[in-house]
N, C-alpha and C positions, 0 to 999 in steps of 0.2 A: 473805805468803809467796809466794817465787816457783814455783811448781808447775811444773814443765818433764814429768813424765810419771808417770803413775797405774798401777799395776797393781790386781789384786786385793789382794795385801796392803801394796805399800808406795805411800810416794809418794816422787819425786828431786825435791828441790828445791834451789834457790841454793842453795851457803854463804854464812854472813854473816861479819861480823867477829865476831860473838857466838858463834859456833860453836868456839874456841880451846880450852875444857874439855875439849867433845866430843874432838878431835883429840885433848889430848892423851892423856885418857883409853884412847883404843884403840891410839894411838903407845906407849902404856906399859906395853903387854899384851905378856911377850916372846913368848907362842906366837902374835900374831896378829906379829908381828915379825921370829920363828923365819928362814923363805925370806928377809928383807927386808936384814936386820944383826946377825942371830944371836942376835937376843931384849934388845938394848942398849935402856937407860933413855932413854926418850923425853924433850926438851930443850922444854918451853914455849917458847922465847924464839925457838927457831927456828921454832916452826909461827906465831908470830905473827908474827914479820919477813918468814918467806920462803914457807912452804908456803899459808899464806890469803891471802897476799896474792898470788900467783902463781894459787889459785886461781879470788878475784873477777876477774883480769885478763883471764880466757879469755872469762868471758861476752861482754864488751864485743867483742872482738878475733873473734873468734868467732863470731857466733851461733850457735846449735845447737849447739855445743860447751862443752866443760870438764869440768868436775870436778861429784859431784852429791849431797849430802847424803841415803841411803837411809834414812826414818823409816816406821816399821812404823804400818799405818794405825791398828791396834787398841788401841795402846798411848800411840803417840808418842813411841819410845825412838827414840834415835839408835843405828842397828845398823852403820854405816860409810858407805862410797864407793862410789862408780861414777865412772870416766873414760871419758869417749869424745871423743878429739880427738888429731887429727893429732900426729904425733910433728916436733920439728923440720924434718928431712928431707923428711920424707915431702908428696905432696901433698894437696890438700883434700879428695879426695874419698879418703880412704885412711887412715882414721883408726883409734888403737887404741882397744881396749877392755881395760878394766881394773877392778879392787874389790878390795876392802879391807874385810873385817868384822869384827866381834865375834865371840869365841867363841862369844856365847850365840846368834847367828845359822845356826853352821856348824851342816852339815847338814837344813838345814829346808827348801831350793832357794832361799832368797833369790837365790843367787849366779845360779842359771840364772834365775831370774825378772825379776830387775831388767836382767840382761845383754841377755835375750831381749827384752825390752820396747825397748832402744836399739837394738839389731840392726834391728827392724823399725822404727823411728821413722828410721833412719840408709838403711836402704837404701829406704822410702814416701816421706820427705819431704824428707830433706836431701842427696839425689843423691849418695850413697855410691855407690862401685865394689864396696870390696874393706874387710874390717874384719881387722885381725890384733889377737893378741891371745898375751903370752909370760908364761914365770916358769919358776923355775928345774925343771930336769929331773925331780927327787927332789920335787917339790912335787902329789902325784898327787890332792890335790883339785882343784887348780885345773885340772889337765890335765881331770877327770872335766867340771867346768862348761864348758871351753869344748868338749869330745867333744859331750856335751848339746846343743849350739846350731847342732851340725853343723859346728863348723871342722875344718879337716883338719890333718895335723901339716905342715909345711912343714920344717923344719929344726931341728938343735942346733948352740949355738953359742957361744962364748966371747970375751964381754969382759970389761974391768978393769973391775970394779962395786966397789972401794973397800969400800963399806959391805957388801957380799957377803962376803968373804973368812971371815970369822966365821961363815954360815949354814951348818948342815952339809950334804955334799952339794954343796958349790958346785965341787968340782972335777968335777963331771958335766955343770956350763956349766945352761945355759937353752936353752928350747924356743921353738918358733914355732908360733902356730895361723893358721889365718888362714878366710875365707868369702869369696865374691864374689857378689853381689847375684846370679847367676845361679841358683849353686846355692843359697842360701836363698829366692830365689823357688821353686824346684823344690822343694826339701823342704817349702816351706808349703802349694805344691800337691796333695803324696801324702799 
């Protein structure tokens, strides 16, 4: 197992090619889907042609980046994702953050837990600037996780997300958080 970062309760490690159930499993869940495509029946065929395999790619392409298998220490369940890696555009040191959980995860702080742990991994060791992190406006837990980490709101905004159009709420557009290694170094320090 690739162990990329420990917390107190979970560990992130690689995906494998073996992890296709898992995906589809939590891809299948429409309230973890709701914000995503409006709660639509998750497609097997696609997570193993496009989403795991885009996955493993990052590692390589990447280091210290990609996508990150959240497995709770206690149990060994697969509770979701975490992403922290640059966005096309964007450059290397300016990477998003992102998760995807299980119901049975929400509200427990996974989401600030595991986010917090790559914040400081990204702005310690892999000479991060700035970390943003978005989702749709109407989506007030995720807004609560990244408040949690210290990002600040940056902006609302509108583009054609295709698979959005069905989430509800999507005509209130998406949000933007964002951090810059200054002020998370200053908030670790108060």
């Amino acid at each position: 197992m690739h162990v990329f970062l420990e917390t107190e309760r979970l560990i992130l490690r690689r995906f494998t090619e073996n992890d296709a159930d898992a995906l589809f499993e939590l891809y299948d869940d429409p309230a973890v889907m709701k914000y995503l495509n409006g709660g639509q029946p998750a497609d097997r065929a696609e997570i193993v042609t496009l989403d795991l395999p885009a996955f493993l790619g990052y590692y390589e392409r990447f280091p210290g980046y990609g996508f990150w298998a959240a497995i709770e220490k206690n149990t060994g369940d697969f509770l979701g994702w975490f992403h922290f890696r640059p966005r096309p555009d964007d450059p290397p040191d300016e990477p998003e953050l992102g998760y995807r959980l299980h119901r049975k995860a929400w509200g427990k702080g996974y989401g600030t837990e595991g986010s917090a742990a790559l914040l400081a991994k990204g702005f310690t060791e892999l000479g991060v600037r700035r970390v943003s992190a978005s989702t749709m406006a109407v989506n007030t837990a995720s807004r609560r996780v990244m408040e949690k980490l210290g990002m600040k709101f940056v902006r609302t905004y509108f583009e054609e997300f295709p698979e959005h159009e069905r989430a509800p709420g999507s005509e209130h557009g998406e949000v933007e958080y964002a951090i810059t290694r200054d002020e998370w170094s200053a908030a670790a320090r108060s």
